[in-house]
Backbone as numpy.savetxt, mean C-alpha at the origin, in Angstrom:
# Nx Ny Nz CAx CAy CAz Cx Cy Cz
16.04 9.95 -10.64 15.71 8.59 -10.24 14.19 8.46 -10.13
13.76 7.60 -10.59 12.41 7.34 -10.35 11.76 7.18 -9.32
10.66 7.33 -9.18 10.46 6.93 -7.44 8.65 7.10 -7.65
7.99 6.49 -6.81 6.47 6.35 -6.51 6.05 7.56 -6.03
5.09 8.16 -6.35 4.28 9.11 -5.51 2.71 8.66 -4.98
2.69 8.55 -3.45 2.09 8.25 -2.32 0.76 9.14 -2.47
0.02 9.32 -1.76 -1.09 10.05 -1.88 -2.07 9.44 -0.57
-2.65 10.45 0.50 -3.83 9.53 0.91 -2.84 9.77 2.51
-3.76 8.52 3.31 -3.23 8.35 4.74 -3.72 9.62 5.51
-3.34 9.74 7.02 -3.52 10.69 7.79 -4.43 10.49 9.04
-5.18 10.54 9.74 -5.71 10.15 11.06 -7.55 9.36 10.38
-7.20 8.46 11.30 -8.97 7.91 11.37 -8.62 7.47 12.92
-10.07 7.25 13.47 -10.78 6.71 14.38 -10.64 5.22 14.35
-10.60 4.84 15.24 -10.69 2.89 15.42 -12.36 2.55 14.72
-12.41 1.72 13.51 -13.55 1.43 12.99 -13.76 2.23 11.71
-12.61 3.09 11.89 -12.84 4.32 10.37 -12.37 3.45 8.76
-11.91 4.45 8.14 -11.39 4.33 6.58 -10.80 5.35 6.14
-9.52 4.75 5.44 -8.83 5.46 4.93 -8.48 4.92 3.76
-8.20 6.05 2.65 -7.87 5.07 1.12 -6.43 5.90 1.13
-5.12 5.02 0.65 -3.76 5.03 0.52 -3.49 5.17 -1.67
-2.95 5.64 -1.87 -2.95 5.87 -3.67 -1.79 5.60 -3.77
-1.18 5.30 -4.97 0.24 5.59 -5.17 0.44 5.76 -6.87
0.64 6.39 -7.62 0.70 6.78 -8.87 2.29 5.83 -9.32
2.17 5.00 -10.36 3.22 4.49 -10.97 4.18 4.77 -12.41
4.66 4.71 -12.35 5.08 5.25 -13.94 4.61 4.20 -15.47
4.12 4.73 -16.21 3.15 3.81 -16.64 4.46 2.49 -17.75
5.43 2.91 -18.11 6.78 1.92 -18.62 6.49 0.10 -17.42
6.68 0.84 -16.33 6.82 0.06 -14.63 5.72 -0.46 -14.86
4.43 0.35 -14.36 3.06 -0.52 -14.20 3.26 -1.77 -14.37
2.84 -1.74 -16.01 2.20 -3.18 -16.72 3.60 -4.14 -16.53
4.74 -4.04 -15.86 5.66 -5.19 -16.08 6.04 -5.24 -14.02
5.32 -4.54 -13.44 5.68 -5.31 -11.96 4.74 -5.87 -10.83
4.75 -6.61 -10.04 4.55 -7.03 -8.80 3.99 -5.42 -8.18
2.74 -5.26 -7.72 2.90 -3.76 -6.91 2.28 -4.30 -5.58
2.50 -3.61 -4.49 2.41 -3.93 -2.91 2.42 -2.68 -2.13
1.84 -2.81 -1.08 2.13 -1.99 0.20 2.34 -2.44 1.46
3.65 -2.29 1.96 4.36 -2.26 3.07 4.30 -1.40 4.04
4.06 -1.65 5.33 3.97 -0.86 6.55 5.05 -1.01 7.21
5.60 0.09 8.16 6.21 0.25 9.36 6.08 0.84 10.95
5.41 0.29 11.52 5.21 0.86 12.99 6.57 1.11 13.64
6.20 1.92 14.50 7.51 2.47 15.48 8.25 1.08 16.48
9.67 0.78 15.85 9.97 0.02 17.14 9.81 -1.26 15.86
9.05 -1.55 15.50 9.08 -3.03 14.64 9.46 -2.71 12.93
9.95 -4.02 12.34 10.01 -4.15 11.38 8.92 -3.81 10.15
9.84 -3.60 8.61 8.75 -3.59 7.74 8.43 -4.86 7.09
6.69 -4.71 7.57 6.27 -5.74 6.73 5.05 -5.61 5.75
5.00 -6.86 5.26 4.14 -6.93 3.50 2.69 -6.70 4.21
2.05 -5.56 3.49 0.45 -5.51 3.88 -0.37 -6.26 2.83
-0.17 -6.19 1.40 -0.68 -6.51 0.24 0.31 -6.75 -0.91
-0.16 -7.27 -1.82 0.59 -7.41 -3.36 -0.61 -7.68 -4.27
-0.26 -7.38 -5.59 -1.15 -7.58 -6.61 0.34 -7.86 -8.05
-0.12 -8.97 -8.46 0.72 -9.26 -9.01 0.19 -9.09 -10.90
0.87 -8.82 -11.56 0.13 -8.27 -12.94 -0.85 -9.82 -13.39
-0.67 -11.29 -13.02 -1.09 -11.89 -12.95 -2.71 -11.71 -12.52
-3.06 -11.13 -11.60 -3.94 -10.90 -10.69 -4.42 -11.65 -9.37
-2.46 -12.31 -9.36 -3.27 -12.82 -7.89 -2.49 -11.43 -6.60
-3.55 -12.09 -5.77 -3.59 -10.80 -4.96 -3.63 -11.55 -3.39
-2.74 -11.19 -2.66 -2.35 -11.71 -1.35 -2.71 -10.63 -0.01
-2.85 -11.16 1.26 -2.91 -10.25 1.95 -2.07 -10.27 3.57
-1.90 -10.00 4.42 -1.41 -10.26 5.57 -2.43 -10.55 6.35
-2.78 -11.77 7.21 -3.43 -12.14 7.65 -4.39 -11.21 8.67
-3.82 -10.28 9.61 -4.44 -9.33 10.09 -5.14 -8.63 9.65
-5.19 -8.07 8.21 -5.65 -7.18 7.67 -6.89 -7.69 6.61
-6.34 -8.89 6.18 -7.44 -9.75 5.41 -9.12 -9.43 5.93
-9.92 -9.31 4.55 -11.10 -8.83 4.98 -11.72 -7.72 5.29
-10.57 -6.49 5.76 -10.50 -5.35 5.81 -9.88 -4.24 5.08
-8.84 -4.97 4.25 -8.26 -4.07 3.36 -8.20 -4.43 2.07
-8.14 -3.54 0.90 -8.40 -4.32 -0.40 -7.77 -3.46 -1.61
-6.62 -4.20 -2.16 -5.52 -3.66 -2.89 -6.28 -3.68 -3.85
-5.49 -2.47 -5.12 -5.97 -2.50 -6.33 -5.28 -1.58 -6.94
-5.15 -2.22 -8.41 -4.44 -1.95 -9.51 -5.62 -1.33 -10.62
-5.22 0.29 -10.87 -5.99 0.34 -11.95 -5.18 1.15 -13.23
-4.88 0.12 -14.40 -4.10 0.47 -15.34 -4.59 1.48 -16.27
-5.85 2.38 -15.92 -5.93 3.58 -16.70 -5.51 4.39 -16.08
-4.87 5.04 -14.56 -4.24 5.86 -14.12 -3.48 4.70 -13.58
-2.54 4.07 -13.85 -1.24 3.60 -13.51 -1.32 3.98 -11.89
-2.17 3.40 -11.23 -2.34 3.34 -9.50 -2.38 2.27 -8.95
-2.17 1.84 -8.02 -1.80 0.98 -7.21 -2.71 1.57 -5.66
-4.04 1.32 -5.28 -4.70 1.85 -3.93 -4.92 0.52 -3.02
-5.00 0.90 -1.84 -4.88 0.42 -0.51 -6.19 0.83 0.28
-7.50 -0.21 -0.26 -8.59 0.81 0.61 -8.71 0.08 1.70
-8.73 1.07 3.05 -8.37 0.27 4.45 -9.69 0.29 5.74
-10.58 -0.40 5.83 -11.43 -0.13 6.55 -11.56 -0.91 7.85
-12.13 -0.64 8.54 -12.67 -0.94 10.14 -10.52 -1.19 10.37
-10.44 0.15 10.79 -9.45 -0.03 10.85 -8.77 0.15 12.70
-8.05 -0.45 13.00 -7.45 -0.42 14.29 -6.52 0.21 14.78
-6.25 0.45 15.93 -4.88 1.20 16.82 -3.82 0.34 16.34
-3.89 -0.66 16.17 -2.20 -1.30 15.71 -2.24 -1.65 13.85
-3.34 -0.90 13.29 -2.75 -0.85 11.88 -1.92 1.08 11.94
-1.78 1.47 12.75 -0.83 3.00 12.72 0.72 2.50 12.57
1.09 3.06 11.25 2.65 2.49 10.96 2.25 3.99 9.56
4.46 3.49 9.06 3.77 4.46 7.91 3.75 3.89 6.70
3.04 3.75 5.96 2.73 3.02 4.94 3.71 2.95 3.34
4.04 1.74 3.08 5.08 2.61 1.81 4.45 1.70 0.16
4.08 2.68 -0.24 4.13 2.04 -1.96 5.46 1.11 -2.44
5.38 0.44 -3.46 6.06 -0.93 -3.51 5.86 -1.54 -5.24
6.86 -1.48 -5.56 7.07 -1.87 -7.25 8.02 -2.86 -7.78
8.03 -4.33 -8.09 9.00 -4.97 -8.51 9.14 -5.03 -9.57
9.44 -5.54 -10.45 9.78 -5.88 -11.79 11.23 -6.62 -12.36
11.67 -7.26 -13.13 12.29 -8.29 -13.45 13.93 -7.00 -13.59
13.58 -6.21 -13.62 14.52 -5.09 -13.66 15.07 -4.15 -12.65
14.05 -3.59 -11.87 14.31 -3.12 -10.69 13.11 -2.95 -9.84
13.58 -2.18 -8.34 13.02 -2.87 -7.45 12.47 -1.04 -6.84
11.52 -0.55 -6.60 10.81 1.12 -6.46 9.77 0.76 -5.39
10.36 2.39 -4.84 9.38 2.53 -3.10 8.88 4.09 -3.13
7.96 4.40 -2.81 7.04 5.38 -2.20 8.27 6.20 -1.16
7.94 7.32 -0.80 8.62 8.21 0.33 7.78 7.63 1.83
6.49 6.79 1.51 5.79 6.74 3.06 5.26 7.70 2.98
3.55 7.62 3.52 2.57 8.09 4.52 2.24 7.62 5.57
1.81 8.43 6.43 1.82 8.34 7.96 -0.31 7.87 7.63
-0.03 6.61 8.74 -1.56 6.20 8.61 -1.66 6.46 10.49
-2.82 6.90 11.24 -2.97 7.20 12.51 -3.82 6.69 12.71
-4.12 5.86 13.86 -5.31 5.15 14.26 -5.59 5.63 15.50
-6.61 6.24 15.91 -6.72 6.68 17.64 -7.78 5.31 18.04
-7.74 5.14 19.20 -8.87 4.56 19.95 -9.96 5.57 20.74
């Protein structure tokens, strides 16, 4: 079965940076929707980013300004660069692939924010 491989995440400081990767299969790439979804402990998963092969590119309001998705179709990646980052962006982060065919997720990385 196919599946995303994650890359990246792991502890920063409140105000730090962390860059999130996710390697796609290059068939997938060029025909889906790619995104990253978070999950904190206790709450739901929700949409952090999308980049749509179109190139529009959305963000979750919290994070807007601080984080900045990107698609780069010579290594079929999908990155999440995350800066001045906070105690309540700590969730675990999941890679995210749509396409008119099917629907592909990352295993999750753990993102840590201390204060």
């Amino acid at each position: 079965q196919v599946q995303l491989v994650e890359s990246g995440g792991g502890f920063a400081q409140a105000g730090g940076s962390l860059r999130l990767s996710c390697v796609v299969p290059p068939p997938i790439f060029s025909l889906s929707t790619l995104a990253w979804y978070r999950q904190a402990p206790g709450k739901q998963r929700e949409l952090v980013a999308y980049a749509t092969t179109g190139g529009t590119i959305e963000y979750l309001s919290s994070v807007r300004g601080r984080f900045t998705i990107s698609r780069d179709r010579a290594t079929n990646t999908v990155d999440l660069q995350m800066s001045a980052l906070k105690p309540e962006d700590t969730a675990i982060y999941y890679c995210y692939a749509r396409s008119a065919q099917e629907t592909l997720w990352g295993q999750g990385t753990q993102v840590t924010v201390s204060s």
